[in-house]
C-alpha positions as a printed Julia matrix, in Angstrom:
363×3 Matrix{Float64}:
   9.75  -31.84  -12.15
   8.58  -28.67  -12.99
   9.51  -27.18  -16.43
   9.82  -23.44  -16.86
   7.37  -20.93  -18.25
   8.25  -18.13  -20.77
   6.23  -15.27  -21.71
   5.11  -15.39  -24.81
   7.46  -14.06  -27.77
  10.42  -14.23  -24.99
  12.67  -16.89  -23.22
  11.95  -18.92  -20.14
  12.48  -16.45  -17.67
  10.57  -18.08  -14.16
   9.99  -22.06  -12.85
   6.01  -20.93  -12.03
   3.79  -18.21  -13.69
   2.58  -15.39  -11.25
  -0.75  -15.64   -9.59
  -3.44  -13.9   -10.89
  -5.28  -11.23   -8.13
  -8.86  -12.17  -10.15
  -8.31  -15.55   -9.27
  -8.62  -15.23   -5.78
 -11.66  -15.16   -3.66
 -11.08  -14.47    0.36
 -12.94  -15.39    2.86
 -12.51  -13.52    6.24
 -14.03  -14.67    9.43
 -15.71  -11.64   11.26
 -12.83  -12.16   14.34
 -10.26  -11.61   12.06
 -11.55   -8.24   11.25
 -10.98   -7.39   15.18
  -7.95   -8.91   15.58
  -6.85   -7.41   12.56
  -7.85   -3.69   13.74
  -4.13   -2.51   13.91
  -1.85   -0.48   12.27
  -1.23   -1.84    9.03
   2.68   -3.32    8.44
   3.61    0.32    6.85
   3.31    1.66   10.44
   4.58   -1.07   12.55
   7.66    0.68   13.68
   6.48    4.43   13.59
   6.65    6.41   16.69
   6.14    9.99   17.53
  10.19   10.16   17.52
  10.36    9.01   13.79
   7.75   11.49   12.51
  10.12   14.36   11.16
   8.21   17.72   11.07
   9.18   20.01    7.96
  10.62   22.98   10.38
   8.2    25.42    8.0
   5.25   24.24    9.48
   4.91   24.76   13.33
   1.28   22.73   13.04
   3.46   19.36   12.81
   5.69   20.05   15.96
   2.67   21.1    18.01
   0.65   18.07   17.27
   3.06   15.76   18.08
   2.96   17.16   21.24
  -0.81   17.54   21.78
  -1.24   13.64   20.86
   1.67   12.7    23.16
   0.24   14.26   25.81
  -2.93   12.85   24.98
  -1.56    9.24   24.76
  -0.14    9.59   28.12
  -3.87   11.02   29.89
  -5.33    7.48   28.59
  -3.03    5.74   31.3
  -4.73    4.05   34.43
  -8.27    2.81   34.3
 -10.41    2.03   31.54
 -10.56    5.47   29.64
 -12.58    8.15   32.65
 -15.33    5.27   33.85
 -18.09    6.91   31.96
 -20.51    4.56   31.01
 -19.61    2.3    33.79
 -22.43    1.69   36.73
 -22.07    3.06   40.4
 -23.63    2.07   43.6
 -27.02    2.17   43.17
 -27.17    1.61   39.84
 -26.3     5.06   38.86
 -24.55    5.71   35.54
 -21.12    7.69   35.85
 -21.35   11.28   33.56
 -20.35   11.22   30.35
 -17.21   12.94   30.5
 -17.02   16.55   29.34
 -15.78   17.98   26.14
 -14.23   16.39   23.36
 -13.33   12.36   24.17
 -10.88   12.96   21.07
  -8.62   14.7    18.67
  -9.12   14.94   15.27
  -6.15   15.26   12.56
  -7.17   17.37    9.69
  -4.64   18.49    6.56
  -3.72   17.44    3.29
  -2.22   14.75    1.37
   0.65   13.51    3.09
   1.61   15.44    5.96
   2.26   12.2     7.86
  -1.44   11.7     9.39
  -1.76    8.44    9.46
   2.25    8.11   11.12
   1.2    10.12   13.94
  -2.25    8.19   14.26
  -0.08    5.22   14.39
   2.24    6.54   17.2
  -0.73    7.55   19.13
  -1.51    4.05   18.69
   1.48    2.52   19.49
   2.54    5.08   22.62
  -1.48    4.86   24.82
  -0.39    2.79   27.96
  -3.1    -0.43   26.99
  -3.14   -3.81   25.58
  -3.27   -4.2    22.07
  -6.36   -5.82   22.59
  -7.45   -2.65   24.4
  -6.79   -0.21   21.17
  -8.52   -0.97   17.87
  -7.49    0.76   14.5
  -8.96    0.51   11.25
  -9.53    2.78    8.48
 -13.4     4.61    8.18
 -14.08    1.79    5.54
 -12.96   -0.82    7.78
 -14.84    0.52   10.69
 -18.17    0.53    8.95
 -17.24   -3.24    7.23
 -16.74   -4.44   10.85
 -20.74   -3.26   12.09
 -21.37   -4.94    8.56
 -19.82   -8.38    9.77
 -20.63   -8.18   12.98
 -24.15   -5.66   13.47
 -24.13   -2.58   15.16
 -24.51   -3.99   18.46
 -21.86   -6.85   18.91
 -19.93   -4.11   17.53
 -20.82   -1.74   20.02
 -20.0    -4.33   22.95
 -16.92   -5.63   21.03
 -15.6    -1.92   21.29
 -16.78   -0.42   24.46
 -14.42   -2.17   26.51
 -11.59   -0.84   24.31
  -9.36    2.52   25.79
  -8.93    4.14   22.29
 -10.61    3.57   18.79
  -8.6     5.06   15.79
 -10.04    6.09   12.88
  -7.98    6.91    9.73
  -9.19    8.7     6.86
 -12.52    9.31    7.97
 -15.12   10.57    5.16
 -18.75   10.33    5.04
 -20.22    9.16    1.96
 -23.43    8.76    2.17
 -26.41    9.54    4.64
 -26.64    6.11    5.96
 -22.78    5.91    7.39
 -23.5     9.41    8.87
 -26.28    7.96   10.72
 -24.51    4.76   11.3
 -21.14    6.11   12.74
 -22.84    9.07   14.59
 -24.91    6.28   16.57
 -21.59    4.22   16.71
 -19.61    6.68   18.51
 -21.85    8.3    20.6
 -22.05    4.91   22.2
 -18.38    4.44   22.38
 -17.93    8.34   23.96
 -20.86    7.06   26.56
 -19.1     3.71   27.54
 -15.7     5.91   27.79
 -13.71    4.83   24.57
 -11.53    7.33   23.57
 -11.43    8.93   19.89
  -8.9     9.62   17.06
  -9.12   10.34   14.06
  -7.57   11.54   10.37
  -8.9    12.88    7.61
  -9.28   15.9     4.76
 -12.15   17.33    6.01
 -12.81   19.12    9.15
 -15.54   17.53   11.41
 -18.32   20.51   10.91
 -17.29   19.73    6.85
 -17.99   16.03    6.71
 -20.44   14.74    3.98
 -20.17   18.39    1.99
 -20.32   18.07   -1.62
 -21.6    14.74   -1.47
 -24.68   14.36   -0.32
 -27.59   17.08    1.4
 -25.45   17.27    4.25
 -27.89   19.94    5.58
 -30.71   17.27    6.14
 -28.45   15.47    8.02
 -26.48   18.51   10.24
 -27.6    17.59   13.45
 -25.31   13.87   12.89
 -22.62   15.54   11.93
 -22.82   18.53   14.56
 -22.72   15.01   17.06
 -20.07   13.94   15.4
 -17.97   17.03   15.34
 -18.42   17.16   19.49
 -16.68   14.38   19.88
 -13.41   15.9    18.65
 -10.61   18.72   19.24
  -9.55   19.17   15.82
  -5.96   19.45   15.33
  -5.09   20.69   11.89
  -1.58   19.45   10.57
  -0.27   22.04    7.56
   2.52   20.9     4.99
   2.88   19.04    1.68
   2.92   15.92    0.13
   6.21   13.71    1.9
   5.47   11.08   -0.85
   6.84   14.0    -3.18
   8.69   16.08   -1.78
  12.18   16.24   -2.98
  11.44   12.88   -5.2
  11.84   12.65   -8.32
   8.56   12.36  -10.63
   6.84    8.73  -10.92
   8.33    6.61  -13.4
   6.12    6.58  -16.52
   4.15    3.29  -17.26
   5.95    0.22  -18.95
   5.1    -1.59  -21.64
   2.91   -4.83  -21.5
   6.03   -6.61  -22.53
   7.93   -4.68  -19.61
   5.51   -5.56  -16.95
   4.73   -9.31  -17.72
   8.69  -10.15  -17.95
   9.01   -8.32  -14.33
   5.7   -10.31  -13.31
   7.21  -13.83  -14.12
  10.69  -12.51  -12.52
   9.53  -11.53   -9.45
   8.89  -14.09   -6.72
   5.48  -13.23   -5.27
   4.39  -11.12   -7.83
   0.71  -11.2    -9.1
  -0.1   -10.39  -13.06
  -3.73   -8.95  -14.32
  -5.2    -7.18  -16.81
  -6.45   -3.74  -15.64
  -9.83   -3.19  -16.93
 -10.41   -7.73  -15.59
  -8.95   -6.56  -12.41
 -11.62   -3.92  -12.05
 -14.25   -6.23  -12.6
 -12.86   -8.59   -9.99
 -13.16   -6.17   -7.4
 -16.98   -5.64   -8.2
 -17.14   -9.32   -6.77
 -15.26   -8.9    -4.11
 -16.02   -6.71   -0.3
 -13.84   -4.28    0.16
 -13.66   -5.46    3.78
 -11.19   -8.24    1.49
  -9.63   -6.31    0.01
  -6.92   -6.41    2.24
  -6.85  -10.07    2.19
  -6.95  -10.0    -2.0
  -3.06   -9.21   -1.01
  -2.14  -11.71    1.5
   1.07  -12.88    0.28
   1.52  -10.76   -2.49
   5.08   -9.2    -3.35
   4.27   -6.98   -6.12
   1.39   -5.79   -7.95
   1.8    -5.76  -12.23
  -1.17   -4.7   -14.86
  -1.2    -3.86  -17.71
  -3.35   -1.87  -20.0
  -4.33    0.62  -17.15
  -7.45    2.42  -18.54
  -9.2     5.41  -16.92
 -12.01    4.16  -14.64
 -14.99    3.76  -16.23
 -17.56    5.05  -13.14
 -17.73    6.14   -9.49
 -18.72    2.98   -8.15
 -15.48    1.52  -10.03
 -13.29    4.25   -8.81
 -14.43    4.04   -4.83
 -13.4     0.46   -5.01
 -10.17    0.9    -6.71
  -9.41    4.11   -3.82
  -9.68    0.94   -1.2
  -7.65   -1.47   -2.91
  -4.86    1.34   -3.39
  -5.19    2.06    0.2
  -4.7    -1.85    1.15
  -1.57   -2.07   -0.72
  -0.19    1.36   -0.04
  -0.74    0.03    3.77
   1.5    -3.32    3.12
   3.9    -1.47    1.36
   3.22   -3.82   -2.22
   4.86   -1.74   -5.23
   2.56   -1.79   -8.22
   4.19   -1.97  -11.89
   1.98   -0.87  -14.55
   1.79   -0.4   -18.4
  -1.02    1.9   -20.08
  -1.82    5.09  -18.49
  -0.14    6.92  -16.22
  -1.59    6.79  -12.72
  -2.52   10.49  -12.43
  -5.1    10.12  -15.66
  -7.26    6.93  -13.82
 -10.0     9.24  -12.99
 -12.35   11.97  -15.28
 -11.84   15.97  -14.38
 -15.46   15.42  -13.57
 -14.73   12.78  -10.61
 -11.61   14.98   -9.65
 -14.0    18.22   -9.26
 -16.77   16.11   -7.09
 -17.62   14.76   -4.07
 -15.24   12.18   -3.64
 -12.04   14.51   -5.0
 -10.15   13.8    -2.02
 -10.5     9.99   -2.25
  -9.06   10.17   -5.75
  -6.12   12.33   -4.86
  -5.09   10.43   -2.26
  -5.31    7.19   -4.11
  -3.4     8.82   -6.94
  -0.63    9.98   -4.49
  -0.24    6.4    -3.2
  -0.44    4.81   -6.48
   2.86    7.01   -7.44
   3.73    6.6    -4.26
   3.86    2.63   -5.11
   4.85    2.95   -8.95
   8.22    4.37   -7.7
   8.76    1.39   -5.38
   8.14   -0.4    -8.11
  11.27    0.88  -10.71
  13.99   -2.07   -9.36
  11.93   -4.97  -10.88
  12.24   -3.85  -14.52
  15.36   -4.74  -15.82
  17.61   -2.21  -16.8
């Protein structure tokens, strides 16, 4: 029989404690990061008809049309038959222009909703239509090696690829390569991000000694720029203010599912942990609670924590915090760099998910 367990300095409040996020370890087999290459649960019922445009910004009516349209030209056989041999052992042309579109606008304009639709509404198998996030994408050639990832692909009618950034020389190299295989074997392209294609890498790293990857990477895509703001907060109140410790560990114990860490513990979990598991850190988890949030310490911290956010802003997993408030994680100096849009998306999210969060603290 189990007895109950009370936080300290209260009453029994729960039969089992909550689990503890640094006490797990995943291990994911390389085929489930295929067969999980899929829009994530958040965007399991999105369609192109459940995207509302804000009627101020004619951008989001016109590119729901451009991607439905697009969806529907990727019907019949696999993608145009580029790549695929003739008689005589010919190689079909590469088709011309742009094998994709390319989303580009702010912070919640519903990207990632219409990347979904396109998803959901290309006439294919799932099995034919892989999605995954840039970080995901470049995880998977990690698991796998650049060329079972190329053949586990090419076969494949679209590839989408949300919030694309480039980082660092090596993934410019690495997903230029990647795609210009795909584009060649007739794998169609599409993508979100901040950053126009011809902008990718800037700020971060000599994107000049690297121009002629990116200028390959920018053929690949139409861009298709999407203007508005923020859905997350528009019309919503503000983001609840942090808790207490005492606030957040009573909710923790409360709430069926719910995990329990210390902030600045959980950050050093994630140090030991892939990011390609970071989406299996959550498996199973109901709610996220920490306490003593702390400003992140470094970049290498902070580009870790941006993935995790991600992971549970993708499973929809409210987060219930005490300490600072989420908009003070990272330094003005990481908000004016390189990685600025990383942090204000993750910051977006993170309010995004605090607000979810206000029903498990008692009133």
């Amino acid at each position: 029989m189990s007895s109950s367990t009370a936080v300290p300095g209260s009453s029994p409040i729960a039969e089992t404690a909550p689990l503890s996020l640094c006490a797990l370890e995943p291990h994911v087999p390389a085929d489930r990061l295929v067969a999980e290459m899929v829009p994530p649960p958040r965007f399991d019922s999105v369609r192109f008809d459940t995207y509302v445009p804000d009627p101020d910004q004619p951008s989001q009516i016109e590119a729901v049309k451009v991607l439905s349209d697009f969806a529907a030209g990727l019907g019949g056989a696999h993608a145009t038959g580029a790549g695929k041999r003739k008689w005589f052992g010919k190689k079909a042309a590469a088709p011309s222009g742009p094998r994709g579109v390319y989303l580009d606008g702010g912070y919640g304009v519903g990207k990632t909703h219409l990347l979904a639709s396109l998803w959901h509404a290309t006439p294919a198998a799932p099995s034919l239509k892989a999605f995954g996030t840039f970080v995901e994408l470049t995880n998977l050639v990690g698991a796998l090696g650049f060329q079972q990832t190329v053949k586990t692909l090419s076969g494949h009618r679209l590839l989408c690829i949300d919030e694309f950034e480039l980082d660092d020389p090596g993934d410019t190299v690495l997903v230029s390569s990647l795609l210009s295989r795909l584009v060649e074997a007739g794998v169609a392209l599409a993508a979100t991000s901040n950053t126009l294609p011809g902008k990718l890498g800037e700020g971060r790293f000599a994107a000049a000694d690297f121009l002629r990857e990116i200028q390959g990477l920018s053929s690949h895509f139409r861009p298709l720029r999407i203007d508005g703001q923020d859905y997350r907060h528009r019309g919503l109140p503000d983001a609840p203010p942090p808790y207490s410790d005492e606030q957040v560990t009573k909710a923790a114990y409360a709430t069926e599912g719910a995990s329990l860490d210390d902030f600045p513990a959980l950050l050093d979990h994630l140090a030991r942990v892939h990011p390609s598991r970071y989406g299996a850190l959550t498996d199973g988890i109901r709610a996220v609670c920490l306490t003593e949030v702390q400003p992140v310490p470094d970049q290498s911290t902070a580009l870790r924590l941006v993935v995790l956010a991600d992971r549970l802003y993708d499973r929809e997993v409210p987060v219930l915090a005490s300490g600072l408030p989420f908009d003070r994680l990272f330094s003005e100096e990481m908000l004016n760099g390189g990685y600025r849009k990383k942090y204000f998306r993750a910051i977006s999210r993170l309010t995004a998910l605090a607000r979810d969060a206000k029903g498990l603290v008692a009133q």
